[in-house]
Structures are given as C-alpha cells and as structure tokens.
RODO-2510 file (C-alpha; in nm, 4 decimals, decimal comma):
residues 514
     n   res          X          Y          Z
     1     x    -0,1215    -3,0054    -3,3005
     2     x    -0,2112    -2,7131    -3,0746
     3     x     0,1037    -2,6751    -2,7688
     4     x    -0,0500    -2,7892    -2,4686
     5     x     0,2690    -2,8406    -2,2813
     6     x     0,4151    -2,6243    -2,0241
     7     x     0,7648    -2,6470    -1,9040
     8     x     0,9267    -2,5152    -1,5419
     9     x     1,2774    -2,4541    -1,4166
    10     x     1,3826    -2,4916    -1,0264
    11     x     1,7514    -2,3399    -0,9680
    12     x     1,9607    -2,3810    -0,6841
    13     x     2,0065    -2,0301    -0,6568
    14     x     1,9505    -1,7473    -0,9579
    15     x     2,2525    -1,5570    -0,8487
    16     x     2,5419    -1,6426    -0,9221
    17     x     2,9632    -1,5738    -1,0506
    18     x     3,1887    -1,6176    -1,3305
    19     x     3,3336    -1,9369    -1,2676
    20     x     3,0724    -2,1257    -1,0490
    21     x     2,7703    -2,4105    -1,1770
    22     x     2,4411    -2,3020    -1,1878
    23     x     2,2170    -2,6622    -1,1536
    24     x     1,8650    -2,6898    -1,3121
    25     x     1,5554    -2,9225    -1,2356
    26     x     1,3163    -2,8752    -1,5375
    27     x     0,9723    -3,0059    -1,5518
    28     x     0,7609    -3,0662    -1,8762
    29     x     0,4076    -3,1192    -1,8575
    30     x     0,1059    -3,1688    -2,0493
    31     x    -0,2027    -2,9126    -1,9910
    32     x    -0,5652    -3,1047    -1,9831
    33     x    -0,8778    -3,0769    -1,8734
    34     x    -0,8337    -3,2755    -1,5730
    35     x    -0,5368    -3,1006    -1,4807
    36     x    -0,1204    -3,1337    -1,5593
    37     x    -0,0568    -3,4825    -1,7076
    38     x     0,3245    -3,6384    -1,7568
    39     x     0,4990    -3,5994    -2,0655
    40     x     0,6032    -3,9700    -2,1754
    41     x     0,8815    -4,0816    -2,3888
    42     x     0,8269    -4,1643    -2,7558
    43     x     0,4807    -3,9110    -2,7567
    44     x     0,5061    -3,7055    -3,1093
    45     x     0,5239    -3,3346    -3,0008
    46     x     0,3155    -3,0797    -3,1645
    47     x     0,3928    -2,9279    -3,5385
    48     x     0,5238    -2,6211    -3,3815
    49     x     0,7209    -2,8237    -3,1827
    50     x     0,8654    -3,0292    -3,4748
    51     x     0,9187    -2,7549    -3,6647
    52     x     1,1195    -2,5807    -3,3900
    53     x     1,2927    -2,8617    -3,2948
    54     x     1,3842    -2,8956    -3,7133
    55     x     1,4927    -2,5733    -3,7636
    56     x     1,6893    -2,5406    -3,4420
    57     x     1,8552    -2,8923    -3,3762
    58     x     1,7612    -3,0706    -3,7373
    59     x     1,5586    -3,3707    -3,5442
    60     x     1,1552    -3,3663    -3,4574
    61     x     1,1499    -3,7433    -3,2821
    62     x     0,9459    -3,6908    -2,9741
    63     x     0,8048    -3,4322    -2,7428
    64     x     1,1008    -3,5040    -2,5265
    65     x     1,4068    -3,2534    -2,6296
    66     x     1,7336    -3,3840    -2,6048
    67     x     1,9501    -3,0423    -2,5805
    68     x     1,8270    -2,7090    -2,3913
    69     x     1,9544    -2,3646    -2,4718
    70     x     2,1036    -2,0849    -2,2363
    71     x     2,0647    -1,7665    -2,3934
    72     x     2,2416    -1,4217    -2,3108
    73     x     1,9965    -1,1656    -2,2810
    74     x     2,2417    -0,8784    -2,4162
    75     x     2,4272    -1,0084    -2,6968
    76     x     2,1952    -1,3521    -2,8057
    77     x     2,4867    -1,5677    -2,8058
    78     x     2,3431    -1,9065    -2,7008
    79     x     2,4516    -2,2110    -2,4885
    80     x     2,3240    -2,5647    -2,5211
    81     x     2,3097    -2,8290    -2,2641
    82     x     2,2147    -3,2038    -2,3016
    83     x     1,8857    -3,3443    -2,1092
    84     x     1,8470    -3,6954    -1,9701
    85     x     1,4563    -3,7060    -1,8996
    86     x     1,2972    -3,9113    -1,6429
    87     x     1,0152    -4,1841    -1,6471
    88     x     0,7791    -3,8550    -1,5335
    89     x     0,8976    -3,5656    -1,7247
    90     x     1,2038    -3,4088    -1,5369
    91     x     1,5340    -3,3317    -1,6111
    92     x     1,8504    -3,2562    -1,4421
    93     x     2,0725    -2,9978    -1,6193
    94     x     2,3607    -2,7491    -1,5137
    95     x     2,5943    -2,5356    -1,6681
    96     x     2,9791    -2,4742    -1,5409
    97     x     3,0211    -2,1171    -1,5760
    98     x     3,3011    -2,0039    -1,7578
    99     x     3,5107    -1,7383    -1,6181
   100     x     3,5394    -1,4839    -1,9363
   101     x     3,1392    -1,5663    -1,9368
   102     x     2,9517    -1,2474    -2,0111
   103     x     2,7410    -1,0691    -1,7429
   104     x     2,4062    -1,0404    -1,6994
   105     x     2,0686    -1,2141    -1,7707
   106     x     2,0191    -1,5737    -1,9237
   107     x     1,7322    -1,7223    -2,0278
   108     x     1,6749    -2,1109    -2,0327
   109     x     1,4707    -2,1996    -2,3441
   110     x     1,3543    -2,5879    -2,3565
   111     x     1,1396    -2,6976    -2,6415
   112     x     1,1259    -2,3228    -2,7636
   113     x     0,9557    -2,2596    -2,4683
   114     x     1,0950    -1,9998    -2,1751
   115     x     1,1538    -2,2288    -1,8931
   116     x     1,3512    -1,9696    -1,6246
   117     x     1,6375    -1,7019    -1,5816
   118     x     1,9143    -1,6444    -1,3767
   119     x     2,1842    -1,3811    -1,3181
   120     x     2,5570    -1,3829    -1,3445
   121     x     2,6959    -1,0974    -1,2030
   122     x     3,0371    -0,9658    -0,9969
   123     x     2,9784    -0,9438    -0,6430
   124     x     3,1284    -1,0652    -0,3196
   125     x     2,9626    -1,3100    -0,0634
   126     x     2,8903    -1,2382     0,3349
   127     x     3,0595    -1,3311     0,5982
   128     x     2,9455    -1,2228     0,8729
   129     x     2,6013    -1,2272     1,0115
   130     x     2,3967    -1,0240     1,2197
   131     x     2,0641    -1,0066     1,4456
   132     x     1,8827    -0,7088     1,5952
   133     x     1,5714    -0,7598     1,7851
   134     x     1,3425    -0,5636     1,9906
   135     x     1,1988    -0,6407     2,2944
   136     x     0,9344    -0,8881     2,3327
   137     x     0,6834    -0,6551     2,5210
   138     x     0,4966    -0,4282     2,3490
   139     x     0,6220    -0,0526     2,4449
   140     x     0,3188     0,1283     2,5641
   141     x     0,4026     0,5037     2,6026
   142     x     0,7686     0,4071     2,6687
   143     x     1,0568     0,6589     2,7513
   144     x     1,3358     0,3683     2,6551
   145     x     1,3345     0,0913     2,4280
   146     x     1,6148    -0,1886     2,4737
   147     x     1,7400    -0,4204     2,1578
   148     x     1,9711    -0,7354     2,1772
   149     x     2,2141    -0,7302     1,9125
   150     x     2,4041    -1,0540     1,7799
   151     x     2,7353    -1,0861     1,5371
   152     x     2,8714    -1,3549     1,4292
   153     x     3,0446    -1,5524     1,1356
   154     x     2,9349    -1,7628     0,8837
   155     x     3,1649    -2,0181     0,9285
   156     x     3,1519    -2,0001     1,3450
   157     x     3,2217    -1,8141     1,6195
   158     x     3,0756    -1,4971     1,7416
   159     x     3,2780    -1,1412     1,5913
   160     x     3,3730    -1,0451     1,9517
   161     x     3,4572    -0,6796     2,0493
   162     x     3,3800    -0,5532     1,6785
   163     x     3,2545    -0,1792     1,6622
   164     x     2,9040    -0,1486     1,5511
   165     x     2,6798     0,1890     1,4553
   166     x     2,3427     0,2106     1,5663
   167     x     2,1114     0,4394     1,4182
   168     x     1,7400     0,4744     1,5296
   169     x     1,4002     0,7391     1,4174
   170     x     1,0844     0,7522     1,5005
   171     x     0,8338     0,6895     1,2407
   172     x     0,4766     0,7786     1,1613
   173     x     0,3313     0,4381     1,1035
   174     x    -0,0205     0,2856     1,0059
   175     x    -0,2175    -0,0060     1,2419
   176     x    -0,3785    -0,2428     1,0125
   177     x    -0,5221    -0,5823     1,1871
   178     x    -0,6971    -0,8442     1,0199
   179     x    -1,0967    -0,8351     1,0133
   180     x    -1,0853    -0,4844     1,1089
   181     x    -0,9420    -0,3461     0,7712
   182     x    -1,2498    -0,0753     0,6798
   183     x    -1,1883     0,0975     1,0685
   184     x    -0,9930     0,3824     1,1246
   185     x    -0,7353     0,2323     1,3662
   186     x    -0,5277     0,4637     1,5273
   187     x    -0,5464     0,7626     1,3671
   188     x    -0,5015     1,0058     1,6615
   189     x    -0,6838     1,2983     1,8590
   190     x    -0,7619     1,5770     1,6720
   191     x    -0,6350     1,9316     1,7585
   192     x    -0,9205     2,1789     1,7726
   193     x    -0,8978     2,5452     1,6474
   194     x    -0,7214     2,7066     1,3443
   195     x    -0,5321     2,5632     1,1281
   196     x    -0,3532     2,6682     0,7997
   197     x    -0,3577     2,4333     0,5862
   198     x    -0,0516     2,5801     0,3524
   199     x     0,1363     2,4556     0,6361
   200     x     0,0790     2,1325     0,7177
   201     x    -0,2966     1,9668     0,8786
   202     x    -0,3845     1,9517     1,2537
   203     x    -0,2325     1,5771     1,2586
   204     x     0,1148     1,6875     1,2348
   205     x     0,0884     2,0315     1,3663
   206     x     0,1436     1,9399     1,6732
   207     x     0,4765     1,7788     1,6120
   208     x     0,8091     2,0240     1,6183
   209     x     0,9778     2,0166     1,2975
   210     x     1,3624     1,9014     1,4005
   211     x     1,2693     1,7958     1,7436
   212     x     1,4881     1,5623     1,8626
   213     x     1,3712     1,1629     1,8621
   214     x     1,1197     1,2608     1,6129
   215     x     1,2202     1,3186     1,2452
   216     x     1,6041     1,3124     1,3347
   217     x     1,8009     1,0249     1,3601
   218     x     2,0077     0,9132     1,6224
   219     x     2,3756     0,7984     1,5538
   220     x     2,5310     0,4922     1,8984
   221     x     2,8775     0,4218     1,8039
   222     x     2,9628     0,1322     2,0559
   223     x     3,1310    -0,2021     2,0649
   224     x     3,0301    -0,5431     2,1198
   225     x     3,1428    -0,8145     2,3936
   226     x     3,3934    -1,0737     2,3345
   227     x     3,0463    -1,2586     2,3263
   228     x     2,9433    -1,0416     2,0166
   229     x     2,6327    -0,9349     2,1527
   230     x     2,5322    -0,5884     2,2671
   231     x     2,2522    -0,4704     2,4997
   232     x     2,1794    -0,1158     2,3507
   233     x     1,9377     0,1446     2,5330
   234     x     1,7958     0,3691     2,2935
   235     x     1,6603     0,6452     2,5199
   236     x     1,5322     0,9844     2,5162
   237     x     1,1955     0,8445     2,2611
   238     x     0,9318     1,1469     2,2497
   239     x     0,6131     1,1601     2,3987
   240     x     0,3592     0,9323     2,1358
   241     x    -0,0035     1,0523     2,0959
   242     x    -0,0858     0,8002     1,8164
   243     x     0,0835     0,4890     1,7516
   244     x     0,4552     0,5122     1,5709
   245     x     0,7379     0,2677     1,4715
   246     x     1,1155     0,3010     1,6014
   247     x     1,3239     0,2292     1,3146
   248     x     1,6681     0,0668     1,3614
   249     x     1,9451    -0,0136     1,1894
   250     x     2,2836    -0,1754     1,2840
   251     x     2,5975    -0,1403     1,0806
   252     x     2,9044    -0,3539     1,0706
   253     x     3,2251    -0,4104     0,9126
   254     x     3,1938    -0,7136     0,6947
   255     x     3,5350    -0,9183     0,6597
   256     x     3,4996    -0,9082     0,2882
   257     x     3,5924    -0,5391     0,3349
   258     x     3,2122    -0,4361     0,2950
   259     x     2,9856    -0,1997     0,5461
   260     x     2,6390    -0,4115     0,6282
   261     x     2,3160    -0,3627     0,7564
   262     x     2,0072    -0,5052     0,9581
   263     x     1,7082    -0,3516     1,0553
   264     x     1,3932    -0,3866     1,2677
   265     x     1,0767    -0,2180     1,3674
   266     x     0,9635    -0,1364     1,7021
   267     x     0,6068    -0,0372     1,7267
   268     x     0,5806     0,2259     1,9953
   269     x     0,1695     0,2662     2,1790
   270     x     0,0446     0,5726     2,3109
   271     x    -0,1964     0,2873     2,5135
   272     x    -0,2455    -0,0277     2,5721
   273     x    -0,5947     0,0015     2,3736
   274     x    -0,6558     0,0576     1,9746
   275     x    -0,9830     0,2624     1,8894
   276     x    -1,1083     0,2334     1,5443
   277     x    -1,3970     0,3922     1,3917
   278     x    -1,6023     0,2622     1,0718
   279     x    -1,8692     0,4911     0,9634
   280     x    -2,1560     0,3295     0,7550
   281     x    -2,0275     0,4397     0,4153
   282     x    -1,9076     0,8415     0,2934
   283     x    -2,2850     0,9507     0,2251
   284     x    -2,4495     1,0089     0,5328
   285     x    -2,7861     1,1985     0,6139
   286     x    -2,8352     1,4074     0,9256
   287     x    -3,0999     1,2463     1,0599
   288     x    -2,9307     0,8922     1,0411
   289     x    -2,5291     0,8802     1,1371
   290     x    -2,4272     0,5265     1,1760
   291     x    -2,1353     0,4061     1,2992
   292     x    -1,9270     0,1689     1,4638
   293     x    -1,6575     0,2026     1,6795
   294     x    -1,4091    -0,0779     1,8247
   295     x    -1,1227    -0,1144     2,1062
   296     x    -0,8509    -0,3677     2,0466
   297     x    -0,5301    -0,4138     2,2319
   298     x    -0,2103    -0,3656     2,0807
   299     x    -0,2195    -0,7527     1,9442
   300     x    -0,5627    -0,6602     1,7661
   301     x    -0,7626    -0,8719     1,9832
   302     x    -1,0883    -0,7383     2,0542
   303     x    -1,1586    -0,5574     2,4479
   304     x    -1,4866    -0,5533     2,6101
   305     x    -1,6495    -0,3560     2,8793
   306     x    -1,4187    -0,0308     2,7964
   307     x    -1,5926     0,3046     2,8112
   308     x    -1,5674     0,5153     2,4708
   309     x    -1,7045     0,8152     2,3683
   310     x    -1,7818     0,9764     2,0763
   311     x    -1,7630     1,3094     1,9490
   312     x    -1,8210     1,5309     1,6776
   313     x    -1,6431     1,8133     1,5075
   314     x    -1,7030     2,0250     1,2339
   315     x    -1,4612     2,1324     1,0246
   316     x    -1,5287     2,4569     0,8250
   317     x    -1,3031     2,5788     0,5375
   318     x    -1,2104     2,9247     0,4328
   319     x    -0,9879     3,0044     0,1028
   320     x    -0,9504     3,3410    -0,0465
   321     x    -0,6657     3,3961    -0,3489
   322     x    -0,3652     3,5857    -0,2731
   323     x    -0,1952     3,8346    -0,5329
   324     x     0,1501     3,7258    -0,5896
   325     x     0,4618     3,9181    -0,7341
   326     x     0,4137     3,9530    -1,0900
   327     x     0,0655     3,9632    -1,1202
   328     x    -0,0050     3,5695    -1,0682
   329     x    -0,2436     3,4454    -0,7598
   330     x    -0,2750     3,1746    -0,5875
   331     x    -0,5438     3,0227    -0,3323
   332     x    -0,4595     2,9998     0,0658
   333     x    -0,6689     2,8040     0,2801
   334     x    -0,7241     2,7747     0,6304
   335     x    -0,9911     2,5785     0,8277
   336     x    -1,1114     2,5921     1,1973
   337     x    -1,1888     2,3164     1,3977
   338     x    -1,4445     2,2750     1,6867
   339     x    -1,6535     2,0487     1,8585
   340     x    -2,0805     2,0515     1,7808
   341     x    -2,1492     1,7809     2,0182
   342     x    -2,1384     1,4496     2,1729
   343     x    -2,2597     1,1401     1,9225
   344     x    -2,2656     0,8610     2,1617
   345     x    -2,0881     0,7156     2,4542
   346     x    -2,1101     0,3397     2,6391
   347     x    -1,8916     0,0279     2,6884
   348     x    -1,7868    -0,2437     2,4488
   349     x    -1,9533    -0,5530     2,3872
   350     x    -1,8227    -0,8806     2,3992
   351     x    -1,6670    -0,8297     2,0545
   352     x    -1,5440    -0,5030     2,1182
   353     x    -1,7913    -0,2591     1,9631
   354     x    -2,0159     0,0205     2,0469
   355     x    -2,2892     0,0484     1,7825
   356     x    -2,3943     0,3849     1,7444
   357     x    -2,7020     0,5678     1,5790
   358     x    -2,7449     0,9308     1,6296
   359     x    -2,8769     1,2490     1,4897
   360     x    -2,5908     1,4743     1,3248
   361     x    -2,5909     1,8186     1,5156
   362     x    -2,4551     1,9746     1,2091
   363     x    -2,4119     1,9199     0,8690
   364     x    -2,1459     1,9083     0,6227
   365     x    -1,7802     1,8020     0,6337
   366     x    -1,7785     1,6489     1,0233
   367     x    -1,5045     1,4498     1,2108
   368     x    -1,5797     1,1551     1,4406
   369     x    -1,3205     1,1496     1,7267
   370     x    -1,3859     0,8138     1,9448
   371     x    -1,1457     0,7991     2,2562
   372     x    -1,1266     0,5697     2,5566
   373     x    -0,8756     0,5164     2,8889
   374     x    -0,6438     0,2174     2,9361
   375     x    -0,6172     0,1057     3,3318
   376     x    -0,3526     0,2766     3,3423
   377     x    -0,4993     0,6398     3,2461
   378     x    -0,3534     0,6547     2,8921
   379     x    -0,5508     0,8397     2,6305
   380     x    -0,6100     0,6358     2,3308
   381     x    -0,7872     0,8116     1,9923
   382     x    -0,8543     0,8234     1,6698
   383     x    -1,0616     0,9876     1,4000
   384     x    -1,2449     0,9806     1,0853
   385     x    -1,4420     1,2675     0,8363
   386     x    -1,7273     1,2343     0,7065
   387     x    -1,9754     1,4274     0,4978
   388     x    -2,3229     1,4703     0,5925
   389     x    -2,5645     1,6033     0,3594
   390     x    -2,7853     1,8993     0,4484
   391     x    -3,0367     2,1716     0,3521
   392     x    -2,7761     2,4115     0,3106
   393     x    -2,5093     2,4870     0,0424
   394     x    -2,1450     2,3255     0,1160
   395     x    -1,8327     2,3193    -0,1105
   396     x    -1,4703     2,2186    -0,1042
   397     x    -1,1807     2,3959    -0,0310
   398     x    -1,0280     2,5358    -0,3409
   399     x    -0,6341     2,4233    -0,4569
   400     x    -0,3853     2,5689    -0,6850
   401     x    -0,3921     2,2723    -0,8661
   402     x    -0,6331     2,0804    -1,0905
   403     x    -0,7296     1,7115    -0,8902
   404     x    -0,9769     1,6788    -0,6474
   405     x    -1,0851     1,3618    -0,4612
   406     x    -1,3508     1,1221    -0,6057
   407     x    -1,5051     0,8889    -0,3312
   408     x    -1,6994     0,5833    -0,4088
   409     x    -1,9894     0,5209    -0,1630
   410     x    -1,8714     0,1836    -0,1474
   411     x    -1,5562    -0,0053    -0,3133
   412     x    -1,7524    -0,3394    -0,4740
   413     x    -2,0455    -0,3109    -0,6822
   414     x    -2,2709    -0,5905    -0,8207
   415     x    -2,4228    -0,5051    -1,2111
   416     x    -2,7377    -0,3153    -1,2007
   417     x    -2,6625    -0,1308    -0,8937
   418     x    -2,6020     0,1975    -0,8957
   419     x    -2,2214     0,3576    -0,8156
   420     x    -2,2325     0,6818    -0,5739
   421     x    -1,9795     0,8951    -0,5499
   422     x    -1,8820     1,1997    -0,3309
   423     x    -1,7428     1,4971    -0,5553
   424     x    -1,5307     1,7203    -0,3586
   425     x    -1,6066     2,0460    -0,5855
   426     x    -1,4591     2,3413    -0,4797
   427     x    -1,7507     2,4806    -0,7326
   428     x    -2,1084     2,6584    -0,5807
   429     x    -2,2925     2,4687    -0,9117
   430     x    -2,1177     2,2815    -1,2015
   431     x    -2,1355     2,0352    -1,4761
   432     x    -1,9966     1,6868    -1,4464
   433     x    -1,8513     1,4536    -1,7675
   434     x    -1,7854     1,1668    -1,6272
   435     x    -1,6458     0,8947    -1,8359
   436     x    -1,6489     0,5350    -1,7371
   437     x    -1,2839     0,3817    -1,8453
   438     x    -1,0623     0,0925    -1,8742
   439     x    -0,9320    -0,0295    -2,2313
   440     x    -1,0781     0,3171    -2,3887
   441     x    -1,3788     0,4765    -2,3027
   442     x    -1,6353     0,2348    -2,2314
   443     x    -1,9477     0,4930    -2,1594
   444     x    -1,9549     0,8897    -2,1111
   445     x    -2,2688     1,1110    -1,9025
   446     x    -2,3010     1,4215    -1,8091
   447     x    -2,4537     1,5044    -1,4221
   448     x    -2,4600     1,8176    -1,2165
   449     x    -2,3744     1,9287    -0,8814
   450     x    -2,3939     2,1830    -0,6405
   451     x    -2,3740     2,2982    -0,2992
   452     x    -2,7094     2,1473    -0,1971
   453     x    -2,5814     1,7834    -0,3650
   454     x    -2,2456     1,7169    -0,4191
   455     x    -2,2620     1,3317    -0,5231
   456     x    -2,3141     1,1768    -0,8514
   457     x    -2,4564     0,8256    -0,9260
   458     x    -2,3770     0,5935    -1,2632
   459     x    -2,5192     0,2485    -1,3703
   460     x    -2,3052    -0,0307    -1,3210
   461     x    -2,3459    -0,3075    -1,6269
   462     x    -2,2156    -0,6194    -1,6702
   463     x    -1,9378    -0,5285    -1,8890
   464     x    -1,7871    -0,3378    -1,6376
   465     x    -1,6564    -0,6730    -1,4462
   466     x    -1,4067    -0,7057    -1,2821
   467     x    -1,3068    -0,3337    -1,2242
   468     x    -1,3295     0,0092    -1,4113
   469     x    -1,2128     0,3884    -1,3466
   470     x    -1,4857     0,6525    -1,3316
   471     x    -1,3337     0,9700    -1,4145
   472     x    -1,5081     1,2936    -1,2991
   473     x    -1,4361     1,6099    -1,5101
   474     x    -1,5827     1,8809    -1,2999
   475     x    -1,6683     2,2265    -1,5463
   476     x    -1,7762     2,5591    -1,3796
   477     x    -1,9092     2,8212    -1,6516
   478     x    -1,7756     3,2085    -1,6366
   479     x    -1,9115     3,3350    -1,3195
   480     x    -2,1615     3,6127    -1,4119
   481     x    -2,0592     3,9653    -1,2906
   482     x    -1,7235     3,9570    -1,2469
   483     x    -1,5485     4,0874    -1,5141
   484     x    -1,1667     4,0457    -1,5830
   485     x    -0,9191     4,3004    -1,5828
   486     x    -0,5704     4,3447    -1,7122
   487     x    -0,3825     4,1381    -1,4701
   488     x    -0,6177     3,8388    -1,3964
   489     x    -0,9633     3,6802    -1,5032
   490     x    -1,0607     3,5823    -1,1802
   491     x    -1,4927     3,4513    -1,3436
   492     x    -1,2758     3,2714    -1,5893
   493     x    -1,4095     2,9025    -1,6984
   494     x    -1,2608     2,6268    -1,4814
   495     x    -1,2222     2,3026    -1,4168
   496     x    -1,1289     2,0214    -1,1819
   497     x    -1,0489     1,6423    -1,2234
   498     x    -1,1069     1,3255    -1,0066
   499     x    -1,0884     0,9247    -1,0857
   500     x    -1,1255     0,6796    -0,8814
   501     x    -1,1414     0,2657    -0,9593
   502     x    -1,4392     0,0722    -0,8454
   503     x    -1,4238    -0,3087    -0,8197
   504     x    -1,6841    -0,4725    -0,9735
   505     x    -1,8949    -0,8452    -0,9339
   506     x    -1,9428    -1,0971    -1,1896
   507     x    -2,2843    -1,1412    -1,1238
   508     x    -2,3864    -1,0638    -1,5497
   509     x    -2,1336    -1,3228    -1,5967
   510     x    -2,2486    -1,6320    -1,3900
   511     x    -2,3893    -1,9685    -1,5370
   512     x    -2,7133    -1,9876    -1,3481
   513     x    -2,7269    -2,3978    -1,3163
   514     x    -2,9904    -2,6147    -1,0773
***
C-alpha cells in the first residue's frame, strides 16, 4: 500500500494577474524499479491514498483523482478543479482567476500530493524591448569600446528618436575556461616593494581610488534614430594590466510609464594571450617546486611556441601591535616584496604548457609570477603563492581578528588517505584541536605546529563520504616572560580558528562485483 506515485505540474507561465487563466498539464506516474510506469484507469490507489481521497472528497475509487485543489499559501482557503485524465496519466486543468482573488502563492495539491506553485501578483507587462551588444572582437588593451543598441515594441515597429541613458564601469573580473579550472588565469603582475597591508594588497595598489573609468561610473544621455538604434562610443577606458569587464547598462522609458533596463559585459584584455599558473599542490619542498604554467588566447584555446618566464618572489611579513586611544591595541602589518630568482623560462608546447621543475631559492611564503609577450608587445601576467617548507622557522601574519585560512593539500580525498592541510598560524609553536564535522562532531585530535612545520595531517575513513568540514582550533599557551601590566596582557592565552570542507570518494562504499 506503500505511495509509489509521483505527480508533476507544467504551467504556461507561473506569473500571473487577478483576472487572467492560469492552464495546467499534470502528470501522474508510478515509481518502479525499471523506471516511471503509467498510471491506468480503474488501478486501486494506495491506503493513504484512499484514505485521503475519503476524508477530503468522500470517494476512494481509483488511483485516478477526479478533482485537484488550489491552495492559498497565506490564508489556506482552497480551490478545486475537475480532472479529465488521459489513456497515459495526464491531465489538462486551469483555473480563471477571479479578480477580488487574493495575492500571493498557490499551491496545486493532486492526490494529496504537491504537484506545483504559481504566483498571482499586481504588476504591469512590457512593452517595449531592448538590445545592447558589444562588439564582436575581443578588445585587447582598447582605448574605446563601441555597442549597438536596439529599441523597439512588442507589438512592432522600432521606438524611434526615444532618449536613452547609458551608464558604463569598469570591473575587476575573474577568467575561468574550461579544462583549465585549477590555473591561476589572469591574475596580474605583481608590484614589488612595500606594501601596507591595512591599506589594501599590491593587486589593487596600483589602482587610484576615484580615478576616472575605473570605479566610477559613467552617465551618456543621448537619443536614438528614427531607426531606434544607437551607435554609442564609450571612450576614455583606463589603461588594463590584468583582464577586466566593462559593465553596461541602458535605460529607457517603458510606455507602461515604467524606467527599464538591459545590460551586457564587455571583457576588456591587457593581451591577446592568458597565462595561468598551476603549482603541484600548497605543500611544496625546496628542493622539488613543480609547476605548470599555460598561455591561452582570449577564447581559452591553448598557444604554442610562446616564450614565458618564470619568476620568483618572496614575500616577507612584518606586524607589530599599535597602542590605541584608550588603552586598546591593535596589530598593523606590512610586507615587502622582492624578487629571489628566476624558476624557469622556455616556449610552449603544442598544448600550451611549460613544465617546470626547479630548486626553490628561498623558502617560505613565495610568489610565482609567469609572464609572456603577445606579437604585438603586450605584457601579459599572472601570479600565484605558495608555501615552501624549510629548515627555518616561518609564521603568519598576525590579524585583529580570530580566523585564519585552512588549506587542504588537495580538494578530493579517497578513504584511507591521509588529508594535509596548511595552517596559517600567526603562532611561533601551538596546539591544534581539530574536529572533523558534518551532522555533529564526527571525530576530534589534537596535533601541533610550529614554525619549522606548519601543516597538519588527519585520516580520512569511509564515513566521511561524500564531504566533511575539518575545523582547526589553533591554542597558543601564555608566552613565558612577559608579564602583563595594568593596561594590556600582551603573553595572554590565544587562539585562532580555520575550517575548511574537503570532498570526499566513495571508495568504503563500493560493491566490489566480478
């Protein structure tokens, strides 16, 4: 008697007003091992079917229901509609709205079973459309960028010599292309020297704050053709050093008395090349840096025979803690920038890549900068850190706040391999409770770092499938010798917290059958 069937609605639209029809297709089927099976006429429906249908419409004759029901989501009041079922299970069905019919959501119930939900609100209808496209080049370091814009009406005709508003920004944007998704794509040169980093990182320092064509946007008041189109120039577009979007937007006055909108994205190139960077996981060791590094074109298509280089820079930290007024403090950080060394340099293969093996002149938090030259002399770069462990003691810089990053040496895992992960403690030596979480706390350890080793490493069972969190509680003791005084405890007991989800395989969980 167990409720195998499932039951589907397919609207016309899900929006809709006081006084219109909303028109249903419902499907009912049967859930089997082979798959969905037809509901037939004359089949008994399940007991809690029968006693639904009982208590609701006083009949249990088949697993076919005669009447649906349209309930109001606020107030309950319900609706019922009659349902003439096909040979295979379907059902037309619609509902002529009444016009003192209360707003909001309604859900269709068929068999006792939710089957769909639609809207009835007030609002008015378009009409008026409109089209804004950019041009079908990609812009490579341009100065200008020219869009076509289109007006017209619903019913026909183009809206000829209407006043339109175009406003336009630049954007900071992120290059993603398929295949490539673990490279750094894009990311930019990297400013050397000092940088504090209470104001803002070496990626956007080198960016004017208000600078027009940047972070401002630009307001075009024109008017269209009798034609309703528009040619617009949007000019004056700042110098790019890593790729960005030009937002757009075009406003119009709708003839229902409404101002509206359409948008599109421009994606402006410092180059004609993309250079990514994939490192061979977080946890490196000196004597073995791997990495890869790739040059695309601005359609993500892979470029060969381009000379890149590679370069390393180490990035050292330095935080001290600042009195404040009233007695409080609070840390300030600041970290230089500068280049060790060259890792590698060649040309692309035939798939684009330059493998690279090399011996880390330093040690510690490092940057990989890869950059190579279009035909055309244009600079294209990215970047990406990464930690390389060493003989001597490294930490993290210090915030006023209590989160630090957690990074898992890789994001899968298979049961019975063991989970590393990078703990950025700001801490010379501390304990770590890390729990191992999901619906509760699933397992607890304790592990220490310190400046010589700042990664941890956990067992990954079977249980753990498909994904956990692995929280990292980070505890320094008091620091011995510095005692507190009457404003501040600076050897006080502290702590820091990271998590971070892992994804994890089924391989506990498969049926192993030959």
């Amino acid at each position: 008697d167990e409720d195998s069937r499932t039951v589907a609605t397919v609207f016309d639209r899900t929006l809709l007003r006081a006084g219109e029809t909303v028109h249903m297709k419902h499907f009912l089927r049967r859930r089997t091992q082979q798959g969905f099976a037809f509901v037939r006429a004359g089949e008994p429906a399940p007991k809690e079917v029968r006693d639904w249908r009982a208590r609701e419409l006083g009949t249990d004759k088949s697993a076919l229901p005669e009447r649906g029901f349209l309930v109001h989501q606020g107030s309950g009041e319900k609706v019922e509609f009659p349902l003439r079922w096909d040979a295979n299970g379907s059902a037309q069905g619609e509902w002529a709205i009444p016009r003192e019919a209360k707003l909001g959501l309604y859900e269709v119930l068929i068999g006792g079973q939710s089957a769909g939900e639609f809207r009835v609100e007030q609002f008015r209808v378009p009409t008026m459309k409109a089209r804004l496209a950019g041009p079908k080049q990609p812009a490579v370091a341009p100065q200008a960028v020219t869009l076509d814009a289109q007006v017209s009406y619903l019913s026909g005709g183009p809206a000829g010599m209407a006043p339109v508003k175009l406003r336009s920004v630049v954007q900071d944007t992120a290059v993603q292309f398929a295949d490539y998704d673990d490279f750094a794509l894009g990311a930019g040169d990297v400013r050397e020297g000092v940088v504090d980093q209470g104001g803002g990182d070496e990626d956007d320092g080198e960016e004017t704050e208000g600078a027009p064509g940047q972070d401002v946007a630009r307001t075009q008041a024109l008017q269209l053709d009798r034609a309703g189109g528009a040619r617009i120039v949007v000019d004056r577009l700042p110098q790019v050093e890593r790729p960005k979007s030009l937002l757009a937007e075009l406003s119009y006055q709708d003839a229902n008395g409404e101002t509206l909108t359409v948008s599109t994205h421009v994606p402006l190139w410092p180059s004609s090349y993309v250079v990514g960077i994939k490192p061979d996981g977080w946890l490196l060791r000196r004597d073995a840096l791997k990495f890869q590094a790739v040059v695309l074109d601005v359609t993500g298509k892979p470029v060969a025979n381009v000379p890149v280089t590679v370069d390393i820079l180490k990035r050292m930290t330095y935080s001290h803690r600042r009195r404040l007024v009233g007695g409080f403090y609070a840390y300030e950080n600041s970290s230089e920038i500068k280049r060790v060394g060259e890792a590698c340099s060649g040309t692309t293969d035939a798939r684009g890549l330059l493998l690279c093996d090399a011996r880390a002149p330093e040690e510690g938090d490092l940057i990989l900068r890869a950059r190579a030259t279009d035909p055309q002399q244009r600079v294209a770069a990215t970047h990406r850190e990464v930690y390389v462990a060493g003989d001597e003691e490294q930490w993290f810089a210090h915030a006023d706040h209590d989160r630090i990053d957690l990074l898992p040496a890789q994001k899968r895992y298979e049961p019975g391999e063991q989970a590393r992960f990078q703990v950025r403690s700001p801490f010379r030596r501390a304990t770590v409770l890390v729990t191992v979480e999901r619906e509760g706390i699933l397992d607890t350890y304790v592990r220490q770092v310190s400046g010589h080793d700042q990664t941890i490493a956990i067992p990954v069972k079977a249980s753990y499938a498909p994904n956990v969190f692995v929280s990292a509680l980070v505890v320094r003791g008091r620091v011995a010798g510095v005692q507190p005084t009457a404003l501040v405890d600076l050897g006080k007991p502290a702590y820091k917290l990271g998590i971070e989800p892992i994804r994890v395989g089924w391989r506990g969980h498969e049926l192993k059958v030959d």
